[in-house]
C-alpha positions as CSV (number, residue, x, y, z in Angstrom):
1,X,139.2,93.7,102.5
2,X,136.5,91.3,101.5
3,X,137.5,87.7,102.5
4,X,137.0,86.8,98.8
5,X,139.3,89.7,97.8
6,X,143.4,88.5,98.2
7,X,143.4,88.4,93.9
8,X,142.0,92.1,94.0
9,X,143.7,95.2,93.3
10,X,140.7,98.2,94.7
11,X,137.6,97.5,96.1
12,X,134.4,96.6,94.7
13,X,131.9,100.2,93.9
14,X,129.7,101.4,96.7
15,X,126.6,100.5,94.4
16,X,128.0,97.2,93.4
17,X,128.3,96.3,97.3
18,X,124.6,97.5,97.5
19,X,123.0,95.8,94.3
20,X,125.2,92.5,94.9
21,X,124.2,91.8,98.4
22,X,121.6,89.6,99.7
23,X,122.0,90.3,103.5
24,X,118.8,92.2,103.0
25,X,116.5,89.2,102.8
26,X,119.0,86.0,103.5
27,X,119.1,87.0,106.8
28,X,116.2,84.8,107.3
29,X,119.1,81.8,107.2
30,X,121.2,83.3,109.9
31,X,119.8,80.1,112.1
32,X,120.3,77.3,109.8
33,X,123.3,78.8,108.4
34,X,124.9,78.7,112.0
35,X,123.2,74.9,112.4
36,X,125.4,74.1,109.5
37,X,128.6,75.8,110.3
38,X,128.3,73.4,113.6
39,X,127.7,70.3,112.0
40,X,130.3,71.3,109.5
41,X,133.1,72.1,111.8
42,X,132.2,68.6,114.1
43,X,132.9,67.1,110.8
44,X,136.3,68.5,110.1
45,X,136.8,67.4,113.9
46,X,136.0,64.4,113.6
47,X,138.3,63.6,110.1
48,X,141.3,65.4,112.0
49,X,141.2,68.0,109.3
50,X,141.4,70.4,111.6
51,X,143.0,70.4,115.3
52,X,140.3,69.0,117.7
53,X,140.5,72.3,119.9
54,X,140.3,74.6,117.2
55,X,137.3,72.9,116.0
56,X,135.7,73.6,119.6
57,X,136.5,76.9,119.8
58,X,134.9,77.7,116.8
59,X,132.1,75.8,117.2
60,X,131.7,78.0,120.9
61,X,132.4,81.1,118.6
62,X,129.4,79.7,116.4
63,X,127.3,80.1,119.2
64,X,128.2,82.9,120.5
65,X,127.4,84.5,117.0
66,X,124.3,83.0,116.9
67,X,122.7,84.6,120.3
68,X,124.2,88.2,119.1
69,X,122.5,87.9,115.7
70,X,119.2,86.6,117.4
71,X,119.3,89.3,120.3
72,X,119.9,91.8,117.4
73,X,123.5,92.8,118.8
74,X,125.4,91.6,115.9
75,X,125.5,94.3,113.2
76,X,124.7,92.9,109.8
77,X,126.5,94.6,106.8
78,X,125.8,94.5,102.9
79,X,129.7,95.2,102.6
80,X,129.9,91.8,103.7
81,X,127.0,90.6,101.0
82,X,125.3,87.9,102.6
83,X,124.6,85.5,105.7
84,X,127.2,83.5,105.5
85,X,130.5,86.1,105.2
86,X,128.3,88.0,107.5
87,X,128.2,85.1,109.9
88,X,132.2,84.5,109.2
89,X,133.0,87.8,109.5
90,X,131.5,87.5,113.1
91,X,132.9,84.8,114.0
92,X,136.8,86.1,113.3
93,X,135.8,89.1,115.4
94,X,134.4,86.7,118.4
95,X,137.6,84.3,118.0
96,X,140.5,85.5,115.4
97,X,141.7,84.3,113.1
98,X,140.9,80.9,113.7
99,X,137.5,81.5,112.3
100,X,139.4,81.3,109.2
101,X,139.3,77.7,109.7
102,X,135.6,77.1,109.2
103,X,135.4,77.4,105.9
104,X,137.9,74.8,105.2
105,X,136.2,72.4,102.1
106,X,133.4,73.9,101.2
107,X,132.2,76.7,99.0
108,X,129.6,79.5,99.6
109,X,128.0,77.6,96.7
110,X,127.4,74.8,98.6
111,X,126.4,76.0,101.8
112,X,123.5,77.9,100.1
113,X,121.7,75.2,99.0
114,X,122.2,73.4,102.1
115,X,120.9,76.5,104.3
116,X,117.6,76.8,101.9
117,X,117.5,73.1,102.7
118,X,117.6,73.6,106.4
119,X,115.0,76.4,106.2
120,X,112.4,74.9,103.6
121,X,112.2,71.7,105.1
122,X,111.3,73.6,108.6
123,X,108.9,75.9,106.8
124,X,106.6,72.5,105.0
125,X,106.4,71.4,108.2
126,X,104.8,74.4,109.6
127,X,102.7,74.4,107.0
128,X,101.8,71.3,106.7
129,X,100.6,71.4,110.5
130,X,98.4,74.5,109.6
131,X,97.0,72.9,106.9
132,X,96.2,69.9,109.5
133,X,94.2,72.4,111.7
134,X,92.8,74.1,108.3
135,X,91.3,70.3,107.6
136,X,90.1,69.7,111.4
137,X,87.9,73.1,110.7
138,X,86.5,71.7,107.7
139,X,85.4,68.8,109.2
140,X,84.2,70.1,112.4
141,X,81.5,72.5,109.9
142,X,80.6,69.1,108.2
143,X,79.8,67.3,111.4
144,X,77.8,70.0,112.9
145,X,76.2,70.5,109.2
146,X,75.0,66.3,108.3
147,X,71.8,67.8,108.0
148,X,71.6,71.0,106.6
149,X,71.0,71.3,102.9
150,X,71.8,73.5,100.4
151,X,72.4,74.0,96.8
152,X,75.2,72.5,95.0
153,X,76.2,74.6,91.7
154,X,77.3,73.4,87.9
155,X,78.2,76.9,86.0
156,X,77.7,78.6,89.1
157,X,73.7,77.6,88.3
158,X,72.1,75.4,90.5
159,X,72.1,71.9,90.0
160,X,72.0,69.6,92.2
161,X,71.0,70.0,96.3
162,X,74.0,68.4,98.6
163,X,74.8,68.7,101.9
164,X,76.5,71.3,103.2
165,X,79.1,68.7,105.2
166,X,79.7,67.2,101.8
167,X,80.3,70.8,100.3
168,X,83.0,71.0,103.3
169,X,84.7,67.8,102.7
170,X,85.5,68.6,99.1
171,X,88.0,70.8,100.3
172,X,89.5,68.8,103.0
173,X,90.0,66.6,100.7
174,X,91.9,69.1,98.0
175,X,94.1,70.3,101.1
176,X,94.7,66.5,101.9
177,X,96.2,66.5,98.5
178,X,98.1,69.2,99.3
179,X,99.8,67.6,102.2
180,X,100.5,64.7,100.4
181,X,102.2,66.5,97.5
182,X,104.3,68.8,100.4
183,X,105.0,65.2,101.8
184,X,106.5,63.7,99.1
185,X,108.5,66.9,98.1
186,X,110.0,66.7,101.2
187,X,112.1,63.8,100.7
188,X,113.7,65.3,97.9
189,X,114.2,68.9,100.1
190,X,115.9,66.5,102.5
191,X,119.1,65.6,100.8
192,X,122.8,67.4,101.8
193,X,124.4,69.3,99.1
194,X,127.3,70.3,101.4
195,X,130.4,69.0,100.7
196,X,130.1,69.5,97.1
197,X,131.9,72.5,97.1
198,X,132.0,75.1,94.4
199,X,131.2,72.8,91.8
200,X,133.5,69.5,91.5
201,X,133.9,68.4,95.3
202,X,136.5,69.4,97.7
203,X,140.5,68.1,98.1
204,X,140.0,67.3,101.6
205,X,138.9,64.2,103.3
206,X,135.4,64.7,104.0
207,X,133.1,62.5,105.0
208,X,130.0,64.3,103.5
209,X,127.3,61.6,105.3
210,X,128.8,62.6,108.9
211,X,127.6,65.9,108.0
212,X,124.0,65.1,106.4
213,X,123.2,62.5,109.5
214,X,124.2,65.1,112.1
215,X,121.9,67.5,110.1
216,X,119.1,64.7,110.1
217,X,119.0,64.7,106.3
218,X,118.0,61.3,104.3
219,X,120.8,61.6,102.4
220,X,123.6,63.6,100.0
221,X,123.2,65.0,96.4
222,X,125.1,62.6,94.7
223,X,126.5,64.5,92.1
224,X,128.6,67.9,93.3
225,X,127.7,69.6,90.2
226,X,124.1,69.1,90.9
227,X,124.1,70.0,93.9
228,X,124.9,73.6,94.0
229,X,122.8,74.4,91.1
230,X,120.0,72.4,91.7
231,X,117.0,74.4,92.4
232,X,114.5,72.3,91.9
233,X,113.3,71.8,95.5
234,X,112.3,75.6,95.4
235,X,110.5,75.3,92.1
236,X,108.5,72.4,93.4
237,X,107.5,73.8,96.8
238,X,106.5,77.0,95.0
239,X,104.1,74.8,92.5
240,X,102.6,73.2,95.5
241,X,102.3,76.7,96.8
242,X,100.4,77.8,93.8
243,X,97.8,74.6,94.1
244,X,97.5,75.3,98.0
245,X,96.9,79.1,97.1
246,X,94.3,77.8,94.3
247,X,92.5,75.9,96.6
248,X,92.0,78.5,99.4
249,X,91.1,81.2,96.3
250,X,88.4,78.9,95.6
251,X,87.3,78.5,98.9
252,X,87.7,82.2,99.6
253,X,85.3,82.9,96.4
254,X,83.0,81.1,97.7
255,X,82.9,82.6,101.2
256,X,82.6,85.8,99.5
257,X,79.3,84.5,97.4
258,X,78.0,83.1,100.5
259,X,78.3,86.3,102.9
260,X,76.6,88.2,100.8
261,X,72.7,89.2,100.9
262,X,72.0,87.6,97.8
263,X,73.4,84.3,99.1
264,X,72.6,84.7,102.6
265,X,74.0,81.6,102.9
266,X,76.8,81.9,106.1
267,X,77.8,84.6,108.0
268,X,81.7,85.0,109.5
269,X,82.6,85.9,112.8
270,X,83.3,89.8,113.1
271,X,86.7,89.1,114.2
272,X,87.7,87.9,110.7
273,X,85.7,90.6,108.9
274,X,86.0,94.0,108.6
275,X,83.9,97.1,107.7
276,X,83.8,100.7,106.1
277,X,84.6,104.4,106.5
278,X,81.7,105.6,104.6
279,X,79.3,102.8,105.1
280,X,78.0,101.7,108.6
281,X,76.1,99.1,108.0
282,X,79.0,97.1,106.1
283,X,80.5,94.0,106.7
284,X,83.2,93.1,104.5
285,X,85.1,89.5,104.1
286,X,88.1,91.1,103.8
287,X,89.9,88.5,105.2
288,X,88.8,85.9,102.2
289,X,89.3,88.7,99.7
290,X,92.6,89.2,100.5
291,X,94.0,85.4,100.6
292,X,92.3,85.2,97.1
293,X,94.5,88.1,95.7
294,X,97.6,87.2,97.2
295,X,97.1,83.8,95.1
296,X,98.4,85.9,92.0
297,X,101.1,87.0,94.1
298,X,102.6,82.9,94.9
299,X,101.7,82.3,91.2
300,X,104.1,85.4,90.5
301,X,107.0,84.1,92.4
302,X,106.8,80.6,90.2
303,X,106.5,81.9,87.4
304,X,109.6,84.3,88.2
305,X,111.9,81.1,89.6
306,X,111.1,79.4,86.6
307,X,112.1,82.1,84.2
308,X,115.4,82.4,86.4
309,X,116.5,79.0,86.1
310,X,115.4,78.2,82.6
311,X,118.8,79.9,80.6
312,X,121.3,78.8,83.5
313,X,124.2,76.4,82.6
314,X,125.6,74.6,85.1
315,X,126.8,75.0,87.5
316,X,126.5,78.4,90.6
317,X,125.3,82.1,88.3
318,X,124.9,84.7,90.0
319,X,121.5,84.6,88.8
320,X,120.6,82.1,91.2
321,X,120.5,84.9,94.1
322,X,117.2,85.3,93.2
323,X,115.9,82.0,94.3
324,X,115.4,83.5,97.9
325,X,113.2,86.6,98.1
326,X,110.1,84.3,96.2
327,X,110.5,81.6,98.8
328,X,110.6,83.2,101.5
329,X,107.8,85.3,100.7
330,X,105.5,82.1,99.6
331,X,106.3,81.0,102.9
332,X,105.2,83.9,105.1
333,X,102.0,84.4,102.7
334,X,101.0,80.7,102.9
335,X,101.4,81.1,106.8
336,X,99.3,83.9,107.3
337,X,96.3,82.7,105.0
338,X,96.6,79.6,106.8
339,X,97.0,80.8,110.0
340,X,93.8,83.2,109.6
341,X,91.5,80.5,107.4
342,X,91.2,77.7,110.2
343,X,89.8,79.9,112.7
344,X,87.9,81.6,110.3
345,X,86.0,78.9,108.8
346,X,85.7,77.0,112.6
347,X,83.9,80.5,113.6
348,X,81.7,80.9,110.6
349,X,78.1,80.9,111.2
350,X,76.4,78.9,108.7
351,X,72.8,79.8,107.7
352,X,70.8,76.4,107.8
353,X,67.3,78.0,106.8
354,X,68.3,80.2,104.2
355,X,70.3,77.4,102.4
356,X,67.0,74.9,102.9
357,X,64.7,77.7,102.0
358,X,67.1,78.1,98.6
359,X,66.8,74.8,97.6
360,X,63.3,74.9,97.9
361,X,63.5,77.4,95.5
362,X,64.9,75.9,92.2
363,X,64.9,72.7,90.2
364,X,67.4,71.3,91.2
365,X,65.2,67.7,91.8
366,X,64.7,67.9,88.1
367,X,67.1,65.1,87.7
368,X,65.4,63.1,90.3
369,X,61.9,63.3,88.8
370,X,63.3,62.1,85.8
371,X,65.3,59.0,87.6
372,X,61.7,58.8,88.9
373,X,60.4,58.1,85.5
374,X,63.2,55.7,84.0
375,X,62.5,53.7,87.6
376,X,59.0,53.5,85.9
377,X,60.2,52.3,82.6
378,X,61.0,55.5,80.7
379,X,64.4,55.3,78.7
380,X,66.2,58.4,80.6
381,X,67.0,60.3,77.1
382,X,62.6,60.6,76.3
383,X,61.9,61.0,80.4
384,X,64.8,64.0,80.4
385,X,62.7,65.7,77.7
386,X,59.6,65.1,79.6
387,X,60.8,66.6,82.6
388,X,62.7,69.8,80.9
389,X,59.0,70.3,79.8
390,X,57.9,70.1,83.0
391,X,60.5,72.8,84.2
392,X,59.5,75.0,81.3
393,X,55.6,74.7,82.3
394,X,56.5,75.2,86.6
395,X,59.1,78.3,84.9
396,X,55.7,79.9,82.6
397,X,53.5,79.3,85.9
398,X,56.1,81.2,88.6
399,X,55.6,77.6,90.8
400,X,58.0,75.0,90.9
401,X,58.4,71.1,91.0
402,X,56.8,70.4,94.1
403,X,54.1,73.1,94.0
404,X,52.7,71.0,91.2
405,X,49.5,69.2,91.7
406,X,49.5,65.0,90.6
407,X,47.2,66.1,87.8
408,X,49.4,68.6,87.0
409,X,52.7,66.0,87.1
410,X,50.4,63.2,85.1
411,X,49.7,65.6,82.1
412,X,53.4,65.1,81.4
413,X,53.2,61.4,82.2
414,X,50.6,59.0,83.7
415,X,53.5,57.4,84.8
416,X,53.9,59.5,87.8
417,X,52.4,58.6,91.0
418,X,51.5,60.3,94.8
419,X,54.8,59.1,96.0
420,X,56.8,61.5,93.9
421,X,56.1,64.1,95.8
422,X,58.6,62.3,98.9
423,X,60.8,61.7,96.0
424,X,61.3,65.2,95.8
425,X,62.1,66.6,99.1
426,X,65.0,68.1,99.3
427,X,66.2,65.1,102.4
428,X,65.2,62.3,99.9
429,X,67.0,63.5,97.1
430,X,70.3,64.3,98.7
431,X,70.5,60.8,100.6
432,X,69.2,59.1,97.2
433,X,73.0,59.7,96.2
434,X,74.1,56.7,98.3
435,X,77.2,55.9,96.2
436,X,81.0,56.1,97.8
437,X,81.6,60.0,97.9
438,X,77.9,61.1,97.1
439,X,76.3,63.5,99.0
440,X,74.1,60.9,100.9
441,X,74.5,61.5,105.3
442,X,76.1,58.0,105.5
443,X,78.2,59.1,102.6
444,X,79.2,61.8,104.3
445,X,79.8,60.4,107.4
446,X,82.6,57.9,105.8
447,X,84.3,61.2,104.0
448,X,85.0,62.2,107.3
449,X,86.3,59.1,108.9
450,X,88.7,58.8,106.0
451,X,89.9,62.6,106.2
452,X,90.0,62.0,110.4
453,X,92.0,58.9,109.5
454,X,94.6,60.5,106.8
455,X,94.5,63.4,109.4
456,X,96.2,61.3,112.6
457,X,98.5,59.8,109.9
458,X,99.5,63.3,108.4
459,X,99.9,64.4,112.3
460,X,101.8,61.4,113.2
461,X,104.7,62.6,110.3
462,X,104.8,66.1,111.2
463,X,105.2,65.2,114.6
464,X,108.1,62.4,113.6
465,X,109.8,65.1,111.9
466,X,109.5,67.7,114.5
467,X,111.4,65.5,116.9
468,X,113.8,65.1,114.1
469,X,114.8,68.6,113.4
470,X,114.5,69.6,117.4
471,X,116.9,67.0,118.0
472,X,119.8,68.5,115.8
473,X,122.4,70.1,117.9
């Protein structure tokens, strides 16, 4: 008999048992689903709901349970559907039917959404910690890199030069937001739902705060109806999912430009690349290649949650099984990109000459000469047409700006002087963009002591919480 089934007359089909159950995947919740079941049971201890000895036996039950299910002993069944009968099921056979006892005011409903609580909150940590040491790589390329110069692209044309520090800390910063946005999520991941029951609360004398400080939570879902079908904590981490998983794509695109012989720009360590069975002389950035396709795959799992929840009245469907699966697997992608990308990037060779020797060979000081000229006394709409001409003349002549003679530069405009040649150096025209987040070294410099400072205060929370969830018994 199913511990559901007293009101049932045969059991439930073979294939029903098999399509219905989620013991497949929600197995994953086996830990915080025990860590629950303990704080529940001291609860119903401590409000004399239940005898003070049979609360301690179950609670040594609980434990028992949970080394058999993490040694692989314990013998999970889909005729038990999920983690949690499984886990009461388990607990009967370790202690009789005392067991019985656990489940005394609350629902299944509830004790969901409190175990995808308990594992989601654990699981931004992590990531937020790899995104930490994702960051310190970042920043470690842009302080060995101060000096070295390369092209910055508009349109994927190039436009402007920059630094290739500066190119670094653009993306420490986009994960920085990242962080941020997984930090504020958390607080509304950290709420207790338990004691809501299936829907409208429970008859017994809970004390539903007991529970949610024991657990290290902030607080309870105020409303019971809310609280079991609320899902938006999954929806929300899997959005900021899908902007972590854009920014590594981008990053990973570029890695992929940059490795290749028309770039020539960086080269990665052959521990994160890979090669081919036909070719020899291959060297593939697999690694990049693959984060940036498993982006569609986190985008997918949005998209699907979304689409689940959308036609769901409240309060617990059946539907709402499906908020799992997507999750978890976010999770364990997200991990693995960002477990492979910090190494990756702090390993990667970067190509100093061949980025100078690129800039040397475009226009992208064409902006400069032409700040050059309104410095003169040229409105900047008449000295940007000069200077287009200019390009066009350098473009006819296979030279470019600087392999232009003065004579040359003063057939455009008398205007120019000798000293436009220093003016357009690839050095003098990346540090001319001393302006808060330009591209100049000093700029750069303060980029990093602001991502260095945000990073000891993002470290400083992941370690507060940490202690936090160690600390629950």
């Amino acid at each position: 008999m199913k511990l559901w089934g007293g009101r049932f007359t045969k059991p439930t089909n073979e294939l029903v048992d098999e399509y219905t159950a989620s013991i497949f995947f929600d197995k994953k919740l086996a830990k915080y689903d025990i860590q629950g079941s303990l704080a529940h049971v001291a609860m119903l201890k401590e409000c004399e709901i239940i005898p003070a000895e049979d609360a301690d036996l179950i609670a040594e039950g609980l434990k028992k349970v949970a080394a058999k299910i993490e040694s692989g002993v314990a013998e999970l069944s889909a005729e038990n559907e999920d983690i949690h009968m499984n886990v009461e099921k388990l607990l009967i056979e370790e202690i009789g039917p005392v067991g019985g006892k656990l489940h005394t005011g609350r629902s299944r409903n509830d004790q969901v959404a409190l175990d995808m609580r308990l594992y989601l909150r654990e699981a931004l940590v992590d990531l937020m910690d790899l995104l930490v040491k994702l960051q310190e790589s970042l920043t470690n390329q842009a302080k060995q890199n101060l000096d070295t110069v390369m092209p910055g692209y508009t349109h994927l044309q190039r436009a402007q030069p920059v630094l290739f520090g500066h190119h670094m800390m653009a993306y420490a910063f986009m994960f920085q937001r990242d962080i941020e946005r997984l930090i504020d999520s958390y607080k509304r991941v950290n709420k207790s739902p338990l004691g809501a029951g299936a829907l409208a609360g429970t008859t017994f004398p809970i004390d539903r705060m007991y529970v949610a400080e024991r657990l290290g939570f902030d607080g309870i879902c105020e409303n019971s109806l809310d609280a079991v079908s609320d899902r938006d904590f999954v929806v929300e981490f899997l959005a900021n999912a899908s902007l972590v998983s854009t920014h590594l794509s981008r990053l990973c695109e570029e890695i992929v430009q940059w490795s290749s012989a028309e770039f020539n720009f960086i080269e990665l360590d052959d521990a994160f690349s890979t090669g081919s069975s036909m070719m020899p002389q291959k060297k593939n950035p697999d690694v990049a290649e693959l984060v940036r396709g498993k982006t569609g795959r986190v985008y997918g799992h949005l998209i699907g949650m979304l689409t689940t929840l959308k036609g769901l009245p409240l309060a617990y469907n059946k539907d709402m099984q499906e908020d799992k699966e997507g999750m978890f697997d976010t999770v364990e992608t997200l991990k693995g990109a960002l477990a492979l990308f910090a190494p990756m990037m702090e390993t990667m060779e970067v190509k100093k000459e061949s980025m100078y020797n690129a800039v040397r060979q475009d226009f992208s000081n064409a902006t400069d000469l032409a700040d050059y000229l309104v410095e003169k006394g040229m409105p900047f709409r008449e000295s940007h047409a000069v200077v287009g001409q200019a390009v066009l003349y350098c473009i006819n002549h296979n030279k470019y700006l600087l392999d232009m003679s003065l004579e040359e530069f003063q057939t455009f405009s008398n205007l120019v002087e000798e000293d436009i040649f220093a003016k357009l150096t690839p050095e003098t025209v990346v540090n001319a963009r001393n302006v808060a987040g330009g591209t100049a070294k000093n700029r750069v410099e303060e980029q990093i002591d602001t991502i260095t400072n945000l990073l000891n205060d993002s470290k400083l929370w992941i370690t507060n919480q940490v202690q936090i969830l160690n600390n629950i018994s």
